[in-house]
C-alpha positions in Angstrom: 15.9 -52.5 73.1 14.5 -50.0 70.9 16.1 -47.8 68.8 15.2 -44.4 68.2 14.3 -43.2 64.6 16.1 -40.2 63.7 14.6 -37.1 63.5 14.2 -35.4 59.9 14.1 -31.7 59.1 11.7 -30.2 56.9 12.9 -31.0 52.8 15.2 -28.2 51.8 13.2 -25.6 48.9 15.4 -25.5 46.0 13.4 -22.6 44.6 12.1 -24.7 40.9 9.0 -23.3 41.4 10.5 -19.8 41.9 12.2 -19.8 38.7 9.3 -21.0 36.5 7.0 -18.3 37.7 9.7 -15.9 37.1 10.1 -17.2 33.3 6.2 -17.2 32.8 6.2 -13.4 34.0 9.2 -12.7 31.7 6.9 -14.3 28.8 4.0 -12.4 29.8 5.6 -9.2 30.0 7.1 -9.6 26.8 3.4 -11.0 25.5 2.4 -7.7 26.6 5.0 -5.4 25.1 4.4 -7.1 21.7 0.3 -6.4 21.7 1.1 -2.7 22.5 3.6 -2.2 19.7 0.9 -4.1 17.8 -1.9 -1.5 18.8 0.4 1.1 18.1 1.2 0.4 14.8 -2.4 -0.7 13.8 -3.2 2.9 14.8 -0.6 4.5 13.6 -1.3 3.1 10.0 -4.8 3.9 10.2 -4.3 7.5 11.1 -1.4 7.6 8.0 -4.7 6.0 5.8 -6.9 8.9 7.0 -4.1 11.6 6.6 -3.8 10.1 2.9 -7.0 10.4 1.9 -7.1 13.9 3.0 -4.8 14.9 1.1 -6.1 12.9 -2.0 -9.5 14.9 -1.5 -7.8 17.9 -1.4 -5.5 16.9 -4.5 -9.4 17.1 -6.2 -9.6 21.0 -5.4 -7.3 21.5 -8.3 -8.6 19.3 -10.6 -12.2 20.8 -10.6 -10.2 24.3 -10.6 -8.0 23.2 -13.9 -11.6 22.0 -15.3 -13.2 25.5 -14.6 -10.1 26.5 -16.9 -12.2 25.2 -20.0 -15.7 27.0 -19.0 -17.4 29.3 -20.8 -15.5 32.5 -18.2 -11.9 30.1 -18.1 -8.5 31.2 -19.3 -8.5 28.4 -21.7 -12.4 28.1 -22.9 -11.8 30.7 -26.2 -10.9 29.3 -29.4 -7.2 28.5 -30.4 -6.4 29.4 -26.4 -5.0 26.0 -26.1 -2.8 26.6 -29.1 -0.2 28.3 -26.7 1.5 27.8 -23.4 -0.8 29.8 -20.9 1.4 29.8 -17.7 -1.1 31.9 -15.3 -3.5 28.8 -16.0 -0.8 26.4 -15.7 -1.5 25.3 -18.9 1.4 23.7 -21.1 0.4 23.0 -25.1 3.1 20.7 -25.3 3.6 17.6 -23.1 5.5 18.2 -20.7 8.4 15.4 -19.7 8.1 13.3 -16.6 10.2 10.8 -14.5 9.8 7.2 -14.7 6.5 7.0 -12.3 5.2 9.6 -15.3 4.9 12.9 -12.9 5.9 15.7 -14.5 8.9 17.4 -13.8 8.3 20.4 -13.4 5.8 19.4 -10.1 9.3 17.4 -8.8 10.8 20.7 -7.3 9.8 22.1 -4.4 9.4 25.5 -4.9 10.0 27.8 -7.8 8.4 25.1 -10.4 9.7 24.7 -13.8 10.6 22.0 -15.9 10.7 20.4 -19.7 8.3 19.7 -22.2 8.9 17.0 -24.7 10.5 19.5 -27.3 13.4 20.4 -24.4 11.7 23.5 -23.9 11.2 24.9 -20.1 7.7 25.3 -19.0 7.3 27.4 -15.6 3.5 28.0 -14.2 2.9 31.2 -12.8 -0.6 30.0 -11.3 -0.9 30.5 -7.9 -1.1 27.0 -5.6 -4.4 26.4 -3.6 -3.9 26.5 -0.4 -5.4 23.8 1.8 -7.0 22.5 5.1 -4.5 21.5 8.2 -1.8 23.7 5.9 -1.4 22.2 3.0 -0.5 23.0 -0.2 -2.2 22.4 -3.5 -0.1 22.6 -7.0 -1.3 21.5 -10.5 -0.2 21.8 -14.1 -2.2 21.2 -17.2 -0.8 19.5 -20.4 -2.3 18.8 -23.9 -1.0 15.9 -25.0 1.0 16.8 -28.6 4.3 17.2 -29.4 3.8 21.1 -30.9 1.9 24.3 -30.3 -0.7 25.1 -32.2 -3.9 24.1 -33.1 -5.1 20.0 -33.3 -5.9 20.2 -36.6 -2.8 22.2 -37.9 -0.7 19.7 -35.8 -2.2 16.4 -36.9 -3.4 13.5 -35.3 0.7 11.6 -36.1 1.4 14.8 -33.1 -1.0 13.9 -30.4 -2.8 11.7 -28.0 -7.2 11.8 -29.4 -9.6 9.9 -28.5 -10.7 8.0 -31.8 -14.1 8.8 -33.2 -16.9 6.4 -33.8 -15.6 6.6 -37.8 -12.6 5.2 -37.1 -11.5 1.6 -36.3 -9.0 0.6 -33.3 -5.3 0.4 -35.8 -7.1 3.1 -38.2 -7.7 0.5 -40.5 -10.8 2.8 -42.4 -11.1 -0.1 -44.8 -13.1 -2.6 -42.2 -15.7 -0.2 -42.1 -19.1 -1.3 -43.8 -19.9 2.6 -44.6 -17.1 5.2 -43.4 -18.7 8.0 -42.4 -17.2 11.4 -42.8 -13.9 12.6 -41.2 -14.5 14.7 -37.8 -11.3 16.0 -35.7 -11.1 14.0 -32.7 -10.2 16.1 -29.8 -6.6 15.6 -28.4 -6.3 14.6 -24.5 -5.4 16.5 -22.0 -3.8 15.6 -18.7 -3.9 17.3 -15.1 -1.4 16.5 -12.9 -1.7 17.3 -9.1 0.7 17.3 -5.6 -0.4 17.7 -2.5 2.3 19.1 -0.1 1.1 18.4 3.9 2.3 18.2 6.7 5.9 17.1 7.9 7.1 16.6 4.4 4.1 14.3 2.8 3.5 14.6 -0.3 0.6 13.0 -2.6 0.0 13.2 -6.9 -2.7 12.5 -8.4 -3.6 12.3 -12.4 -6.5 12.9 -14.2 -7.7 12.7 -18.2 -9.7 14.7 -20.0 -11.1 15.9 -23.9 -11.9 19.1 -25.3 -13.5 19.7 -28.6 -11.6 22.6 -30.5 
C-alpha cells in the first residue's frame, strides 16, 4: 500500500533580506548627508578665503594713502613734520604700544580710536577712515619707530629703530671695517598699521615697513 507524502507549504520569509536592504539604505543615506556637509563646508571655506582676500586688498588702500602722506603735497613730506604727532595724518612720532600679536592699541577699539604710545602718552587719530567696497571700513595709523619726539638726529640712533647704513657693521662694531667711511644718519623706520572692518563683524590687520630720509 502506498503511503502518501505530505504536502508542504511554501518556506515561511523571515524577512533577512528585508533588514539588510534597510541597513544598506540607512548607510547610504548617511553616506549622502556626510558628502553634502562636505560640499558645504568646502564652499563655505572657500568663499570665507575670497571674502579674506578682499578685505586684505582693500587693507592696501590705506597703505598707499599713509605713503602719499610722505610726497612731495603730503602732511608729513616737509622737513621736521615727522618730529611731532600729526593726528589728521594719523601720524604718531612716538611708537605707539600694542598687544601681544603687536597691533596697536589704539586700532583695538571700535570706534572713537585712541590709545598709548610707548611714553604712556594717549595718541587719538583724527584722520578720517576710507571707506570701502561691499561696506567696509578702512582705518590706519602711522608710527615712527623711537621712543621721543623730535627729530632722528636730536633723538639718537640708542631712541629708534634705522636701518644701518653701508658704513656700519651688523653689532656696530666700526672697528671690522677695512676703511670706515664717513658717518651718514640712517633714517629711522616707520610702521603702518591697517584694519579692515567688513561685513558681520570681520575684521582683518595688516602691517607694513617703511624708511624716510630726514
Amino acid at each position: 500500500m502506498k503511503t502518501l507524502s505530505k504536502m508542504h507549504g511554501p518556506a515561511r520569509e523571515r524577512g533577512v533580506v528585508l533588514l539588510f536592504c534597510l541597513i544598506i539604505l540607512v548607510v547610504l543615506l548617511a553616506g549622502g548627508v556626510a558628502v553634502m556637509r562636505s560640499m558645504d563646508t568646502s564652499l563655505a571655506g572657500a568663499g570665507n578665503l575670497a571674502f579674506k582676500r578682499d578685505l586684505v586688498n582693500q587693507g592696501e588702500l590705506a597703505i598707499a594713502k599713509a605713503m602719499r602722506e610722505f610726497n612731495a603735497s603730503g602732511a608729513l613730506a616737509a622737513t621736521g613734520a615727522t618730529s611731532n604727532n600729526v593726528a589728521a595724518a594719523n601720524y604718531s612720532a612716538v611708537q605707539l604700544a600694542t598687544n601681544a600679536q603687536g597691533i596697536p592699541e589704539v586700532l583695538l577699539k571700535k570706534t572713537d580710536l585712541n590709545g598709548p604710545d610707548v611714553l604712556g602718552n594717549t595718541f587719538r587719530p583724527t584722520g578720517t577712515p576710507i571707506s570701502g567696497s561691499g561696506g567696509s571700513t578702512v582705518r590706519y595709523v602711522i608710527d615712527r619707530m623711537c621712543n621721543a619726539t623730535g627729530t632722528f638726529a636730536s633723538i639718537g640712533k640708542s631712541g629708534c629703530v634705522y636701518t644701518p647704513s653701508k658704513t656700519e657693521t651688523p653689532g656696530g662694531d666700526q672697528s671690522q671695517l677695512a676703511t670706515p667711511g664717513p658717518s651718514v644718519p640712517s633714517p629711522p623706520i616707520y610702521r603702518v598699521s591697517v584694519r579692515v572692518d567688513g561685513p558681520r563683524d570681520t575684521q582683518v590687520f595688516l602691517q607694513a615697513s617703511f624708511t624716510k630720509p630726514e
